[in-house]
N, C-alpha and C positions, 0 to 999 in steps of 0.2 A: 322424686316424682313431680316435675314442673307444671304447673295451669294446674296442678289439683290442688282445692283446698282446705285450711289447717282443719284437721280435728282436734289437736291439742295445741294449746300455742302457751308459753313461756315467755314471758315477759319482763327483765330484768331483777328475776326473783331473786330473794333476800332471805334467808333463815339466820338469826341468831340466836343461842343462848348466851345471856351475860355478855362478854367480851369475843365470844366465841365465835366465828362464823361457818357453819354448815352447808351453806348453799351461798353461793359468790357471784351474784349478777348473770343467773341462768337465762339467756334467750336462744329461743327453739320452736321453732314450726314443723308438726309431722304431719302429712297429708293422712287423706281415708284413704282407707285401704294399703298404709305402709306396715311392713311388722318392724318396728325398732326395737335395738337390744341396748339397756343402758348399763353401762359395767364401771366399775370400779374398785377398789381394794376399801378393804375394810374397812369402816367411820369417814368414805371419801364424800356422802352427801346423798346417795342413793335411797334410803327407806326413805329420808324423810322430805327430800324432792316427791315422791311418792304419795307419801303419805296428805303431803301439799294437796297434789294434784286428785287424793279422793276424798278432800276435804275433810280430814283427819284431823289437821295443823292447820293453825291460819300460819302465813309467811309474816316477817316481818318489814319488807317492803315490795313490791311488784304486785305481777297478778297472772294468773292460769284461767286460761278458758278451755273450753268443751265444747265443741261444737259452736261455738260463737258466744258462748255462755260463760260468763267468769261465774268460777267455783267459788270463789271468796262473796261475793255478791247475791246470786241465787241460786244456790247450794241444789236446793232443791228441783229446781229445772235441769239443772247440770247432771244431774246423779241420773237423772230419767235417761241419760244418754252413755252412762260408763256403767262400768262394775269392776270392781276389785277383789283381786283374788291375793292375798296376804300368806307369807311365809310360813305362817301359824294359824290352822282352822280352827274356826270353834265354831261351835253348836250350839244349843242348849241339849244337856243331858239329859232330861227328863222327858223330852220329844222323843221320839223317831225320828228317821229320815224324810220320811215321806213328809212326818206334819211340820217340821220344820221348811220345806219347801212350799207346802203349802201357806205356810205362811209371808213366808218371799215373794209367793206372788201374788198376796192380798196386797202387800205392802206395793206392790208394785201396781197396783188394780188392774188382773191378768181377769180373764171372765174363768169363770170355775171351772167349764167344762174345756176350756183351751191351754188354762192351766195345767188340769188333770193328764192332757195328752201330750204335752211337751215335758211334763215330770215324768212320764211314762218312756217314753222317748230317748230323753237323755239319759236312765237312768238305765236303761238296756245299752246304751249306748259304754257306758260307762263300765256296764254289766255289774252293777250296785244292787240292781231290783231283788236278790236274792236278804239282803238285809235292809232294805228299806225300811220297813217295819219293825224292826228293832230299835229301843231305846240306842241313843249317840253315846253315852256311856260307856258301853259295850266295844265303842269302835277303835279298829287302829286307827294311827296316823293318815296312813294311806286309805282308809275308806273314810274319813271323816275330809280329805281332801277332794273326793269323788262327789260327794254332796255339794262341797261348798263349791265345785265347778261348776255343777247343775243348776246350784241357784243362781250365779254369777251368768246363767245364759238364758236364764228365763225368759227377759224381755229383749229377747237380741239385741244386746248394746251394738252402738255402734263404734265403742271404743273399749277395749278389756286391757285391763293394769293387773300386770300379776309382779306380785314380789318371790323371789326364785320358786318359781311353779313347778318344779320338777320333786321337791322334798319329798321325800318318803312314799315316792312314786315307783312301784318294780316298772322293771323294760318295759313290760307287754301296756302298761298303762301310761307310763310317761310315752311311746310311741302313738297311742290312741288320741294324748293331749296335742304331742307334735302338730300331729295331721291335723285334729280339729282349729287348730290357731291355724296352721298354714291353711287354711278354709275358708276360714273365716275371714282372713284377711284377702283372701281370691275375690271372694264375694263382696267388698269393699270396705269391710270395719278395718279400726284403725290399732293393732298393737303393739302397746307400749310394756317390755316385759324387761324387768333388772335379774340378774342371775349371775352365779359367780361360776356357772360350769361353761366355759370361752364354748366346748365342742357345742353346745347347743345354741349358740347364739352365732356361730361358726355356719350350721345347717340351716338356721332358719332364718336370718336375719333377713330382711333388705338391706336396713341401714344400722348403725353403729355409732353410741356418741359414748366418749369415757370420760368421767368426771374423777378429779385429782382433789381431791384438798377443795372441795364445793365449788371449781369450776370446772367449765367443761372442755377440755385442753382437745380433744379429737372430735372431729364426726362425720361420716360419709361410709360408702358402701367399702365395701371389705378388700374391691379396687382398689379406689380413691384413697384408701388413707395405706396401702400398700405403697403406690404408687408415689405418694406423696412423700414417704418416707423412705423411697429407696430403698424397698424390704419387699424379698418374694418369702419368707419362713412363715410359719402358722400363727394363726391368730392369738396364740396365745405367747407367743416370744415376741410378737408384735406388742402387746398388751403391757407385757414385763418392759419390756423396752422405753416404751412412753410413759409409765406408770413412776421409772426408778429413775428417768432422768430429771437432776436435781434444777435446769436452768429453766423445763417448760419446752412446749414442741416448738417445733419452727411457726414462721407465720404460713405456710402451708398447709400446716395441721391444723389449723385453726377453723372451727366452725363459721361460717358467714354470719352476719347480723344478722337483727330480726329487723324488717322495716317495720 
């Protein structure tokens, strides 16, 4: 999406442990309103790019902004613009649903009674309203991911990070999630969603960047990196293809600098 710009930008980021490197000189600008899919095969860099970018992790050299905001620097301004939705929901058990959320949006200083109506809202939305009020104890996987979307939208970020958001979602709710991100990004947030199911990032994507071993060896729209590699098959023999090649993709495949 050219002349629009970055909501997320990457900056020669660096993750190590020890000798180790997890993340390999990551630069990347995603505009508002792109939905990007970031994929990769197992230990390739993924959570914890992620996690980077919801200030989770400090990196150990570069830097992530949000909305013009480095996350490593004011953490706290940056956040007022994202929200992250994580592979694994938690709660607190001993809340409900409802006061947990309520809580989210003190934290987020929502006014009570606008609070009240967008918890209301999403959670019909969700169609959760029927255990709201129940201790999170109680929940499955999949209602305790219901909530943690709810809170994750409370102050319409203008940027939503989900780490594989589909988990322990049936059809009829993982399709509910679909349409709300493709929505959302209609409407001009910007996200950035990692997931290992190719069919969903195949439907929803704009754009596409795959990280190998903490670099980012592909990225462009599902054209583009077709096109590039002389491959009309599915994204996902696409994905195997570039993933298992031992030499690294061509310089075609290669993502452009960050200026």
């Amino acid at each position: 999406m050219p002349g629009l710009r970055p909501m997320i930008s990457f900056h020669n980021l660096v993750k190590r442990y020890g000798e180790k490197t997890v993340v390999d000189q990551l630069s990347l600008d995603i505009p508002e309103g792109e939905f990007f899919s970031f994929l990769g095969p197992n230990g390739a860099g993924k959570t914890t790019t992620i996690k980077i970018l919801a200030g989770l992790l400090l990196p150990t050299s570069g830097d992530v902004r949000v909305n013009g905001i480095s996350v490593q620097g004011d953490y706290r301004q940056a956040k007022q613009h994202l929200s992250y939705i994580p592979d694994q929901p938690y709660l607190y058990d001993k809340l409900t649903g409802r006061e947990f959320l309520e809580f989210v949006g003190n934290l987020y200083g929502l006014d009570p009674r606008d609070g009240e109506r967008k918890i209301g809202e999403l959670l019909e939305f969700f169609e959760a309203t029927d255990y709201a009020d129940e201790l999170a104890e109680s929940y499955s996987h999949g209602m305790k991911q219901k909530v943690v979307f709810t809170a994750a939208l409370l102050h319409d970020p203008k940027v939503i990070v989900l780490d594989e958001p589909m988990v322990g979602l049936d059809p009829k709710s993982a399709r509910l999630v679909k349409n709300l991100l493709r929505e959302r990004a209609r409407q001009g947030a910007t996200v950035f969603m990692s997931t290992h199911t190719l069919s969903v990032a195949e439907e929803l994507a704009d754009r596409i960047g795959i990280i190998q071993k903490g670099r980012l060896i592909a990225c462009g729209s599902q054209k583009e990196l077709r096109g590039a590699a002389s491959f009309s098959g599915w994204l996902e023999d696409l994905f195997l293809e570039l993933t298992e090649e031992e030499e690294g993709p061509s310089e075609a495949l290669k993502p452009p600098a960050v200026a």
